[in-house]
C-alpha positions in Angstrom: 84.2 92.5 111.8 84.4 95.7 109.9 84.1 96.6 106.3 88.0 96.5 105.8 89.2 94.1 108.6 92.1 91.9 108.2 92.8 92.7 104.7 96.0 93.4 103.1 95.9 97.2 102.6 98.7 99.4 102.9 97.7 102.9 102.4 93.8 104.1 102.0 92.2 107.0 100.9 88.5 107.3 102.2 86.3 108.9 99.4 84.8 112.1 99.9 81.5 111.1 100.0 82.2 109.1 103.0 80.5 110.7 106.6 81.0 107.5 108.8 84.0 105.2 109.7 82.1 102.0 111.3 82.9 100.3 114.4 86.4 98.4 113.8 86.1 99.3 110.4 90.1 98.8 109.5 90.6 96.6 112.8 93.4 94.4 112.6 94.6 96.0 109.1 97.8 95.8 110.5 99.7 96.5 107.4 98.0 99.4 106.8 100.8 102.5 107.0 99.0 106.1 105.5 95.3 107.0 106.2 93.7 110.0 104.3 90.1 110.8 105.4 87.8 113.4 104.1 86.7 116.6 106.1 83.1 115.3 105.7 83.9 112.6 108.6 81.7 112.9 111.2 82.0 110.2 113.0 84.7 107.2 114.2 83.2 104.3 115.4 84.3 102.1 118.5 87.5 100.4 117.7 87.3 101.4 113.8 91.5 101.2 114.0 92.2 98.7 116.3 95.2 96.8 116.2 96.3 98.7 112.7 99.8 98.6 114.7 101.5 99.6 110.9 99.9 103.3 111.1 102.4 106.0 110.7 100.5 108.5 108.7 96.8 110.0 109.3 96.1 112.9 107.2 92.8 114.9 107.5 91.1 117.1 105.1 90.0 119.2 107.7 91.5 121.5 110.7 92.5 120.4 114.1 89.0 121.9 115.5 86.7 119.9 112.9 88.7 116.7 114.0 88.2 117.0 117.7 84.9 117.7 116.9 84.2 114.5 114.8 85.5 112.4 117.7 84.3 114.5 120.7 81.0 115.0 119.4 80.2 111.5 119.8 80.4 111.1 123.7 82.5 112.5 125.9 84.3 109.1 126.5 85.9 108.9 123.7 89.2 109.3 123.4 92.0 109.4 120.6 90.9 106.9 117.7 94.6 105.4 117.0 96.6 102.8 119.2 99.7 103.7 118.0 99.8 106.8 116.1 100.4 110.0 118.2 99.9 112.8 115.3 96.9 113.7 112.7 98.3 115.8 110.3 95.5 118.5 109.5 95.3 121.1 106.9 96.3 123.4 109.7 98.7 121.8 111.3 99.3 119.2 113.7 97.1 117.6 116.2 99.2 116.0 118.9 97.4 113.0 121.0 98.7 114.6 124.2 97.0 117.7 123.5 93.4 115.8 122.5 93.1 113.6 125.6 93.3 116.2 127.8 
């Protein structure tokens, strides 16, 4: 399980500092309702926001180009990181789900 799994946490800002979210990470945080990561992610890891079915708010530090690139640049199979959040609010503007997976 991940560094955060299962635990009762509602809205989570990821330190600056921070470059990597691990593999399944917040999995199962299902309370969990407002992420705020840092533009110095890098990298998501497999599953790191599975079944976090509470998510209504991802807010990134960055632009919509540095986000693809976070989660693209890891392999082409990748897709969008959230089950069930279709919108990553970046610092200039939105990115839409249905415009990433394409």
């Amino acid at each position: 399980p991940g560094f955060f799994s299962s635990r009762d946490i509602v809205m989570y800002k990821i330190p600056d500092n921070i470059i990597y979210i691990g593999p399944g990470a917040f999995r199962d945080c299902w309370q969990l309702t407002k992420l705020i990561m840092p533009q110095k992610i890098m990298a998501i890891g497999h599953e790191a926001f599975q079944g976090c079915f509470s998510l209504e708010e991802v807010i990134y530090k960055g632009t919509k180009q540095e986000f693809s690139e976070t989660v693209w640049g890891q392999s082409s199979g990748i897709k969008w990181p959230f089950e069930d959040i279709t919108v990553v609010k970046c610092t200039d503007g939105e990115l839409i789900q249905n415009d990433f997976d394409k």
